[in-house]
Every structure is written in C-alpha cells, then in structure tokens.
C-alpha positions as CSV (number, residue, x, y, z in Angstrom):
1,X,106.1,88.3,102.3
2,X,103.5,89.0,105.3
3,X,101.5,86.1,105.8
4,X,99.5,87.8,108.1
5,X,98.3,90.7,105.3
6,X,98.0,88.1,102.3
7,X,95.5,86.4,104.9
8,X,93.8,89.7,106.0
9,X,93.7,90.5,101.8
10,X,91.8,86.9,101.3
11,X,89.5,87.9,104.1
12,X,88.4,91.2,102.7
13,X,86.8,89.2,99.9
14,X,84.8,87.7,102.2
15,X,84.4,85.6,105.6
16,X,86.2,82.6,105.8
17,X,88.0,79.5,107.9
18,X,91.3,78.6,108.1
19,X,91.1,75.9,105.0
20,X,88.9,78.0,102.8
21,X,92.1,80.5,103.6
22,X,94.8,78.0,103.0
23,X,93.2,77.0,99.4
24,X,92.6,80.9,98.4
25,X,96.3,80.9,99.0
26,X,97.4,78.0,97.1
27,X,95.2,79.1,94.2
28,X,95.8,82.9,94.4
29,X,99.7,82.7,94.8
30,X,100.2,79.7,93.0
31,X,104.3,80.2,92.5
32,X,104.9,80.9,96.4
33,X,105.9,78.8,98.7
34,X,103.2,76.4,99.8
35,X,101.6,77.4,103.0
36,X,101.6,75.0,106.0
37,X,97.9,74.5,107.8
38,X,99.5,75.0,111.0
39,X,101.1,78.5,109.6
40,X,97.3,79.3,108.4
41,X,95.8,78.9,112.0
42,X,99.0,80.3,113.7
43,X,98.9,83.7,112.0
44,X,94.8,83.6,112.5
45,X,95.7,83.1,115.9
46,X,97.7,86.1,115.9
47,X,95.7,88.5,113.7
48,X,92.7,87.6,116.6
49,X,94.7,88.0,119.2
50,X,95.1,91.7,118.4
51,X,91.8,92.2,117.1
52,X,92.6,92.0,112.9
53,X,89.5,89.7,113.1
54,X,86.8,88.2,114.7
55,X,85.0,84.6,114.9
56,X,82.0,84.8,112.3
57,X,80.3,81.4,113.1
58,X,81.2,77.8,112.8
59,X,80.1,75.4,110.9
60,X,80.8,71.5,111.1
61,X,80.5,69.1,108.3
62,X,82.2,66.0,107.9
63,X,84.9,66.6,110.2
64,X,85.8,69.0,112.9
65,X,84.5,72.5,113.8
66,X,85.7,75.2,111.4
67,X,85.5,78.7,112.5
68,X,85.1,81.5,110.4
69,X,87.1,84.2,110.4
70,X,86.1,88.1,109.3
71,X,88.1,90.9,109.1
72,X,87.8,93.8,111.9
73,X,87.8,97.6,111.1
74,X,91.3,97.7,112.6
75,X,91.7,94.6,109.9
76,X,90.9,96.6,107.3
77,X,93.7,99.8,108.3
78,X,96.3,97.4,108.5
79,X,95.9,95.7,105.3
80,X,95.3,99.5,103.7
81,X,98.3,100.7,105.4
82,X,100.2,97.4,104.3
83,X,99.1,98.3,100.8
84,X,99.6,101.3,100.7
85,X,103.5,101.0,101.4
86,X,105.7,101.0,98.3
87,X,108.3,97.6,98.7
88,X,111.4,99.1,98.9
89,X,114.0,97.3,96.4
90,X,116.2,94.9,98.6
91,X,119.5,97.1,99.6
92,X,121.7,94.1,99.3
93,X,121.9,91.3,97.3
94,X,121.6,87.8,99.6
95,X,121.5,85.2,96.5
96,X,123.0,81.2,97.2
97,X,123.0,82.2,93.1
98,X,125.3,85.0,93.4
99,X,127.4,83.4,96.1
100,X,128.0,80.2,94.2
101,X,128.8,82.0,91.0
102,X,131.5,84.3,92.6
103,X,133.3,81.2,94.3
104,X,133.0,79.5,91.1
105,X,135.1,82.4,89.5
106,X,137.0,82.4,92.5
107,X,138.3,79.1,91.7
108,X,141.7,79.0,89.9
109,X,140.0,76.4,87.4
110,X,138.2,78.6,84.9
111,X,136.8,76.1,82.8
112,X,135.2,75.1,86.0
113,X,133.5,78.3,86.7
114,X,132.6,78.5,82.9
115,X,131.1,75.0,83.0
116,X,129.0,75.9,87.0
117,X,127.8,78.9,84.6
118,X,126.9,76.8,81.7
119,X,124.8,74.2,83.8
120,X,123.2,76.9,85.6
121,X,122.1,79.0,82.5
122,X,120.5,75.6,81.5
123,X,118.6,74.7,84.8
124,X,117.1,78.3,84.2
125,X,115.9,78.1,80.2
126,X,114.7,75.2,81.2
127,X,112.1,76.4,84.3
128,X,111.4,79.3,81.9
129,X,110.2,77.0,79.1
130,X,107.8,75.2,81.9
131,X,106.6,78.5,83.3
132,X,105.7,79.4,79.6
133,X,104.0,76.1,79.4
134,X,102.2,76.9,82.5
135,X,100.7,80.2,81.4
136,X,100.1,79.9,78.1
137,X,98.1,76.4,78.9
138,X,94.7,76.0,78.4
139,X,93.6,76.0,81.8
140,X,96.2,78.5,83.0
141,X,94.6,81.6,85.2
142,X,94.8,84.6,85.7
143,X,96.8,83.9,89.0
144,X,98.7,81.3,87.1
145,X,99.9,83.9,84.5
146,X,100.5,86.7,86.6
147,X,103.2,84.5,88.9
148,X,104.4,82.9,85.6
149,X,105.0,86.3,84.3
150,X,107.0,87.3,87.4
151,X,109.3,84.4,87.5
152,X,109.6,84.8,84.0
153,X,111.0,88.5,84.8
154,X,113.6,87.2,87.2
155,X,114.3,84.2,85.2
156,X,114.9,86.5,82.6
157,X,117.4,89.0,84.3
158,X,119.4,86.2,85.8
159,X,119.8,84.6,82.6
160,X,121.1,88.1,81.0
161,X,123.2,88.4,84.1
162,X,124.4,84.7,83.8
163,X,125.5,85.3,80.0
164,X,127.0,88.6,81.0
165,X,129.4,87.1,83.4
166,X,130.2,83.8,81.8
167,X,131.6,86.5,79.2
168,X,133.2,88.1,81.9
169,X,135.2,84.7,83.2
170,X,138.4,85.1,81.8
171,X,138.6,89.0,82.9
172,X,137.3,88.1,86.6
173,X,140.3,85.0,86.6
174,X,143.0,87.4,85.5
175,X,142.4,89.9,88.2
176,X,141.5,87.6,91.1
177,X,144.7,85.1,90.0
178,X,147.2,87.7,88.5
C-alpha cells in the first residue's frame, strides 16, 4: 500500500493536519495496519517536499502548532494517475502461511502436518466469526464492513485452500517420503 496516495486521497476531501490525517486513516482503513504519527508527518514531509501539497494555515489549540496540509494540482495527477492504475495480482506467492504449511508436509510426521493444518483452519473460522461480528454490529460502518468483507474474502480462500490440502496430506507424504 502507498502511504503517500492514501494521504493525498484523504486530502482531496478536504484540507487537513497531520492528526486529522492519522484519524481519517484509522477510521477509513480500519483493518490496516495502524499508522505511526511519525509515518504521517514523514510522508507529509515528503509529499511537500516535491510539491504534492502545500501549508494551508496553522492553527494552535491546546497544544502545539498544527499545520494544515492541501493538496497541490501536481497532488491531484498523482493521486489520479495512482488511481487510475489497475493492481496487478501479486506474481508470486510470499505467504509465512504457505511456507509453514509446506514444511509441515515436509515433515516425515504426517499426523503432525495434519494437526499444524487443523489448528490453523481454527485460528482462521475463528477471526472470521469476529470480522462477521464486526460488520454486522450495530455500530459497524461503512469502512468497517467493506474491510470486514475483504478479510472475509481472503479468510475465505485460505480456508478452502487449507481444507483442500489437509485432504491432500497423505498424497503430498507419499511423494515427498516415497
């Protein structure tokens, strides 16, 4: 994920300082990995430095100064061009998942790899039953359903592909061990 064009995208909705920024995050991407303040002002730092945005006043309340930030014209292209990109599906799997499942099978204990499988499968049913909990809550939002429904769809394949190759165990042991 650019950090730098999910900041620009928060700033076309309007002018804003580096907290305003960080909570926008938090509350639009609510499943993502927390963003850290200093991340927030080191990418603004960035995106001013080569003129994505500009100061748009200050403002000082309780505690320090807070700047506003506002998105340039050049802003603007780049988060355009950024969108207008199709995401290419990853070329290659990089999963600690996938790796610890094929050592697992690796193993010459199958029961082993069968009961790594098992325990996994488990920790997964049991994020999806909280992330279905989460959106179908009273207070969910739409930014709480919408990245509930997206881990749900990974969730989902994993655990197909999970019950697939737990099938698959005794097959995978004669070949590797035969």
């Amino acid at each position: 994920m650019s950090t730098s064009h999910v900041l620009l995208g928060l700033l076309a909705t309007g002018t804003m300082h580096g907290y305003d920024l960080k909570r926008a995050y938090d509350e639009r991407l609510p499943q993502a990995r927390p963003l850290a303040f200093g991340q927030v002002y080191a990418t603004l730092n960035r995106l001013l430095r080569d003129g994505l945005v500009v100061p748009a006043g200050h403002e000082r309340l309780a505690g320090p100064d807070r700047t506003a930030y506002a998105l340039t014209d050049e802003g603007r292209a780049a988060l355009d061009q950024w969108l207008g990109t199709v995401e290419p599906p990853m070329p290659h799997v990089n999963s600690a998942l996938l790796a610890k499942v094929v050592v697992a099978l690796l193993d010459a204990d199958a029961d082993r790899a069968r009961t790594y499988l098992v325990a996994q499968r488990r920790a997964h049913t049991d994020r999806l039953r909280e992330l279905t909990a989460l959106k179908t809550a009273p207070e969910a939002t739409v930014d709480d359903v919408v990245a509930a429904d997206y881990a749900i769809a990974h969730l989902d394949a994993d655990l197909r592909w999970l019950r697939t190759t737990l099938e698959r165990v005794a097959d995978w042991h004669r070949e590797v061990h035969s």
